[in-house]
C-alpha positions in Angstrom: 0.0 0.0 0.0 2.7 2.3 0.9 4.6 1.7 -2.2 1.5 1.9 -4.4 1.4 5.5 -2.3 4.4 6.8 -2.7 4.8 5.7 -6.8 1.6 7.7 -7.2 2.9 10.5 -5.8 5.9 10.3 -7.9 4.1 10.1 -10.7 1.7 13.1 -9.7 5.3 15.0 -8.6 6.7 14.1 -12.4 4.0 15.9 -13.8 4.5 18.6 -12.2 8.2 18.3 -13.1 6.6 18.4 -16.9 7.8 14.8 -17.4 5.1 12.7 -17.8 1.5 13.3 -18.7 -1.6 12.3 -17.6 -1.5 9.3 -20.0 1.0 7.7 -18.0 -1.5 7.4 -14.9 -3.5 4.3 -14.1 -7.1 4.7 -15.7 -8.6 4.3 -12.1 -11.9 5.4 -10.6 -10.3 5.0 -7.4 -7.7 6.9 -7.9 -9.9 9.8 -10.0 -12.1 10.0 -6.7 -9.7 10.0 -4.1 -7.6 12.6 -6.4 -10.7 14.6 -6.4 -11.3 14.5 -2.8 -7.9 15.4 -1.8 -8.4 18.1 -4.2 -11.3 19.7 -2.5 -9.7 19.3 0.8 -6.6 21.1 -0.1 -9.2 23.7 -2.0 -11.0 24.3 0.9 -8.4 24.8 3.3 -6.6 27.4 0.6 -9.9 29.1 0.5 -10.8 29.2 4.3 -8.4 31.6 5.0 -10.2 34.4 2.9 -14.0 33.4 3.5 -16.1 31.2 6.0 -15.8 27.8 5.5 -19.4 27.1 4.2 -18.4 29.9 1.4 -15.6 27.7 1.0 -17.1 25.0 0.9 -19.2 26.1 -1.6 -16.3 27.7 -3.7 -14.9 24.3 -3.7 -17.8 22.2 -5.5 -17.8 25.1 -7.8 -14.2 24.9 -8.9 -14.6 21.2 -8.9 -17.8 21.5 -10.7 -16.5 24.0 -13.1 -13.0 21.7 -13.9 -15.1 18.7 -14.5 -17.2 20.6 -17.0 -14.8 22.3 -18.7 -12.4 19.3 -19.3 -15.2 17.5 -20.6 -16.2 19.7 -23.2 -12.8 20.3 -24.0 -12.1 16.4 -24.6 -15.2 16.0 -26.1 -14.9 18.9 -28.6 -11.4 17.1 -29.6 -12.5 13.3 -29.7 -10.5 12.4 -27.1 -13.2 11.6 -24.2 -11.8 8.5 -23.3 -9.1 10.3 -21.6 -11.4 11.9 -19.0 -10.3 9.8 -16.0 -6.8 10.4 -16.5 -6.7 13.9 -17.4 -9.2 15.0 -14.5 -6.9 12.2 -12.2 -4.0 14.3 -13.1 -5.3 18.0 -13.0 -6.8 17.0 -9.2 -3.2 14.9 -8.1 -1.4 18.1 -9.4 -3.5 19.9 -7.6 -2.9 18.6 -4.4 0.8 18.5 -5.1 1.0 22.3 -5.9 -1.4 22.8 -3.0 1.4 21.5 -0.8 3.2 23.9 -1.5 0.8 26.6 -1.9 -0.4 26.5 1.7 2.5 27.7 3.6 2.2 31.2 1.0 -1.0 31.4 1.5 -1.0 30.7 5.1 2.4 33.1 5.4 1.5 35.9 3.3 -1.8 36.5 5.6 0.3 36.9 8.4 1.4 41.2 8.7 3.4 40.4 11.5 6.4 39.6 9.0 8.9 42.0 7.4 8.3 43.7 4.4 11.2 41.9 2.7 9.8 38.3 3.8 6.2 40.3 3.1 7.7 40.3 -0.7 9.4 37.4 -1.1 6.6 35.3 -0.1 4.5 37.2 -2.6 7.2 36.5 -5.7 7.3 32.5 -4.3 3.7 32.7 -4.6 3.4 34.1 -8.1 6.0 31.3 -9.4 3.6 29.2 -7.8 0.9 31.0 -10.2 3.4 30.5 -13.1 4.4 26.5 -12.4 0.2 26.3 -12.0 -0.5 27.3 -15.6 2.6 25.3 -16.8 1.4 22.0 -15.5 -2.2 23.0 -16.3 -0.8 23.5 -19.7 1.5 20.6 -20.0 -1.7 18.4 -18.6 -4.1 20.0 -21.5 -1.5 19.9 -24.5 -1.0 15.8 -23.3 -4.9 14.8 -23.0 -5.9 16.7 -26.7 -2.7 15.9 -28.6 -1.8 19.7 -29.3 1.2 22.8 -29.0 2.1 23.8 -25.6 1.2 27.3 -26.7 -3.1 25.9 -27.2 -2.2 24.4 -24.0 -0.7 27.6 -22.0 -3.7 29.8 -23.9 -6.3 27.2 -22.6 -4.9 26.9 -19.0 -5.1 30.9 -18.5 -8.4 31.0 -19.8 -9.3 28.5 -17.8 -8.0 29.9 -15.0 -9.2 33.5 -15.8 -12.9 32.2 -16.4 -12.3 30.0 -12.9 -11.4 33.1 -11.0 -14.1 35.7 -12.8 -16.9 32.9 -12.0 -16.4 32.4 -8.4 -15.3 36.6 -7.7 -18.6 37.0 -9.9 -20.6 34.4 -7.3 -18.3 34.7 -4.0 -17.6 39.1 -4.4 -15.3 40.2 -1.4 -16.9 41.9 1.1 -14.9 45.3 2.0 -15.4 46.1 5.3 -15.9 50.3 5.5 
């Protein structure tokens, strides 16, 4: 069991290293579901720290809900549905592994009580994290509907642009006066 963990995770990490693809993970509904819940954990907790946690809750399913759909249609629009599992297994493994090390930024950078030069430099960590997000995104896309990594990068920041506008557009901040 361990083993079967940790070559998963390998696998997930090589990914995000841009060397394999999601073709090279096991077609699993196991592993798609327990990708996906893992996924909405690390989701949730990213989100918490901004909003309650039934709004991010909420935010969550949407995202989820939102990936799901859109990877479909994409797929679906290219003939290549049959590689639903494993690119949704991927995009939600990634996820978690980029998550990892998303959470101490997030977690960090809402702290004030730190210098301004660790202030900054936990912003600039943050947006390469931003960056190696749209890279993997894109490496993921470009591997499940045979294409350039430029359609790839161009579909992962759309994707990521229409992510953020639809949950700012159901979720708006609340300023407090």
């Amino acid at each position: 069991m361990l083993t079967a963990l940790s070559t998963l995770s390998k696998a997930f990490l090589d990914i995000c290293l841009l060397r394999k693809g999601p073709q090279d993970l096991p077609k699993s509904s196991v592993l798609l579901y327990l990708s996906l819940i893992l996924y909405m954990v690390f989701d949730v907790l990213l989100t918490v720290q901004a909003r309650p946690f039934e709004d991010a809750l909420l935010v969550s399913f949407i995202d989820v809900g939102f990936l799901l759909g859109v990877i479909f249609f994409i797929l679906k629009q290219h003939h290549y549905l049959d590689r639903w599992v494993q690119t949704i297994t991927a995009l939600c493994g990634t996820g978690v592994i980029l998550g990892i090390f998303i959470f101490p930024l997030v977690y960090g950078g809402a702290q004030n009580q730190y210098e301004t030069w660790l202030q900054q430099i936990i912003i600039l960590l943050f947006f390469i994290m931003v960056i190696w997000n749209i890279a993997v995104l894109a490496h993921i896309v470009r591997n499940a509907i045979s294409t350039s990594l430029g359609i790839g990068i161009a579909i992962a920041i759309l994707y990521i642009w229409m992510s953020s506008l639809l949950i700012s557009m159901l979720f708006p901040e609340i300023n407090p006066k």
